[in-house]
C-alpha positions as CSV (number, residue, x, y, z in Angstrom):
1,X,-36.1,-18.3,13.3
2,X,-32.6,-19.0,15.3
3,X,-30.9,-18.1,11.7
4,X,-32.7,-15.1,11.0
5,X,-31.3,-13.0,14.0
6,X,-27.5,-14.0,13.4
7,X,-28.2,-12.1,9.9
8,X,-27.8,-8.9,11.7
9,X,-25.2,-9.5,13.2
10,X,-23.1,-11.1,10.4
11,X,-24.2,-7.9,8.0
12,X,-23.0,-5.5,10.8
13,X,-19.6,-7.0,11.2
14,X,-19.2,-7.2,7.2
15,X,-19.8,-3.8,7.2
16,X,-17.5,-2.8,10.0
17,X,-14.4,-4.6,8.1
18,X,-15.0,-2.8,4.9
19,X,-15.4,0.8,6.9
20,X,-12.2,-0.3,8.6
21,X,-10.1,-1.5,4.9
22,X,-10.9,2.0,4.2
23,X,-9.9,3.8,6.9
24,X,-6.4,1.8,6.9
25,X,-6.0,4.4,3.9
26,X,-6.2,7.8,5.3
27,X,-6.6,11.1,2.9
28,X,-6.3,9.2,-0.6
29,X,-6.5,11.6,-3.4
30,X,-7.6,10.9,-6.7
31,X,-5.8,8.0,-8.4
32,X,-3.0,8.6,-10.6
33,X,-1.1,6.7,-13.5
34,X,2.6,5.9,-13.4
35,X,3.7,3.8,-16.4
36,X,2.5,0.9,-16.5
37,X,1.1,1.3,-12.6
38,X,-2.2,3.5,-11.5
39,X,-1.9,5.1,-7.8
40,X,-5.3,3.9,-6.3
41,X,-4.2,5.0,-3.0
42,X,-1.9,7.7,-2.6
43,X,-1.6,10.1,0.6
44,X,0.1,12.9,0.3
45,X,1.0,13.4,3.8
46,X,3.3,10.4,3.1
47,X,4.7,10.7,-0.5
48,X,5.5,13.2,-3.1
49,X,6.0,11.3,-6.3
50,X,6.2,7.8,-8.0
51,X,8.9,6.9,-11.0
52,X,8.3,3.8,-13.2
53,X,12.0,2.8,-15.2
54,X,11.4,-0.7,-16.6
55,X,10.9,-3.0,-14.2
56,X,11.5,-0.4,-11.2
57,X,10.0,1.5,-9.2
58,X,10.7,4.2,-7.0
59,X,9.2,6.4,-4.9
60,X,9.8,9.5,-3.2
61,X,8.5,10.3,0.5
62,X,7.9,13.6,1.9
63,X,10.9,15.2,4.7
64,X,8.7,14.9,7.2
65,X,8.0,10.9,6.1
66,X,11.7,9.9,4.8
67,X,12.6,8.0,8.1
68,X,9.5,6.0,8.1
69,X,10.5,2.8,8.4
70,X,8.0,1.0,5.3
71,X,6.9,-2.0,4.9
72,X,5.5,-3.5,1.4
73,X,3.0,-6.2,0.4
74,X,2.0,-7.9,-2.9
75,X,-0.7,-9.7,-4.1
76,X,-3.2,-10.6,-7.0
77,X,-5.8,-9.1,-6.2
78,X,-6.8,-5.5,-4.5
79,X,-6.7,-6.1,-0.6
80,X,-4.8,-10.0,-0.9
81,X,-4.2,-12.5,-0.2
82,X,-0.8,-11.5,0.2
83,X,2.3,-13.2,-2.0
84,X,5.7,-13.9,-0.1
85,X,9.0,-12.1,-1.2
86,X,11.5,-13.7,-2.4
87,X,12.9,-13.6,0.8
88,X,9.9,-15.8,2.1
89,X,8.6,-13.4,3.7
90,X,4.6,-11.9,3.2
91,X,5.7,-8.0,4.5
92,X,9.0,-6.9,2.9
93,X,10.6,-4.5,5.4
94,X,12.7,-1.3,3.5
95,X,16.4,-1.8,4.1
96,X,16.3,2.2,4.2
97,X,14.8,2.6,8.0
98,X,16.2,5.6,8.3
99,X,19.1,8.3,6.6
100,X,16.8,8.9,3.5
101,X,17.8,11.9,2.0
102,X,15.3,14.7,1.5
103,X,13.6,14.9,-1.8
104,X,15.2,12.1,-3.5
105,X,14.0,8.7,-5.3
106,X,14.4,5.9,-3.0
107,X,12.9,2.2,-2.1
108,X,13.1,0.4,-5.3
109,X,11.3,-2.0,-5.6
110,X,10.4,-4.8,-8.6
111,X,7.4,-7.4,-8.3
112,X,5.2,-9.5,-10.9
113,X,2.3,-9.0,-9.1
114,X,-0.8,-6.8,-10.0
115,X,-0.9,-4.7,-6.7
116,X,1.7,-3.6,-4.7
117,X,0.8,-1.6,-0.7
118,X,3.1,0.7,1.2
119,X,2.6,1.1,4.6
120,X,4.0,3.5,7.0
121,X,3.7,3.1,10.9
122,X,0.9,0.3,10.2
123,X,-1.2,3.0,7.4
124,X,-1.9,2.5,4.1
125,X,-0.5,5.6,2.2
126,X,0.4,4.2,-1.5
127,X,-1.8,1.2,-3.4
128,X,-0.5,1.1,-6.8
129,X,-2.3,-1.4,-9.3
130,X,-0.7,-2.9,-12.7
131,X,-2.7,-1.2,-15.2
């Protein structure tokens, strides 16, 4: 009987982490494909547009947004675990803290993996997975 009453409890705090994975990503709209790359997060409060060239990528941030300082992840599989940069490192900090200009491409960035997150301020606001 002891087993039965931690199911509860293990169900409830399954729950709670996949409600709060979700609401890491505020406002997503509906997904969108770049190139070889689909959007499945993207908040508009955050960003305007996404450009695939080759291997790059770029993205463009809204004014409001464009001294963010961002922070990126990669990894295999949606949600992690998370790869290291070549720098070692598992979050890759944007050189471009701040002095972005207004409505341009910025934040290049390159990876092999199949997911790539953007964060601003701690929030999800871009998820894009290799299609």
């Amino acid at each position: 009987m002891q087993r039965l009453s931690i199911l509860p409890a293990l169900l409830a705090t399954v729950l709670l982490a996949l409600s709060a994975q979700g609401a890491a990503a505020a406002e997503a709209t509906e997904e969108r494909d770049f190139g070889p790359w689909t959007a499945v997060v993207f908040v508009e409060k955050y960003i305007q547009d996404v450009r695939v060239s080759g291997d790059d990528i770029f993205i463009k941030l809204q004014p409001d947004h464009r001294n963010d300082q961002l922070t990126m992840k990669n990894s295999m599989t949606e949600g992690g675990p998370y790869r290291k940069w070549f720098n070692g490192e598992v979050e890759f900090v944007a050189q471009e803290n701040s002095g972005r200009p207004a409505n341009t491409w910025t934040d290049r960035m390159q990876t092999s993996a199949n997911f790539i997150d953007y964060y601003s301020d701690g929030k999800l606001f871009l998820r894009l997975k290799r299609r």
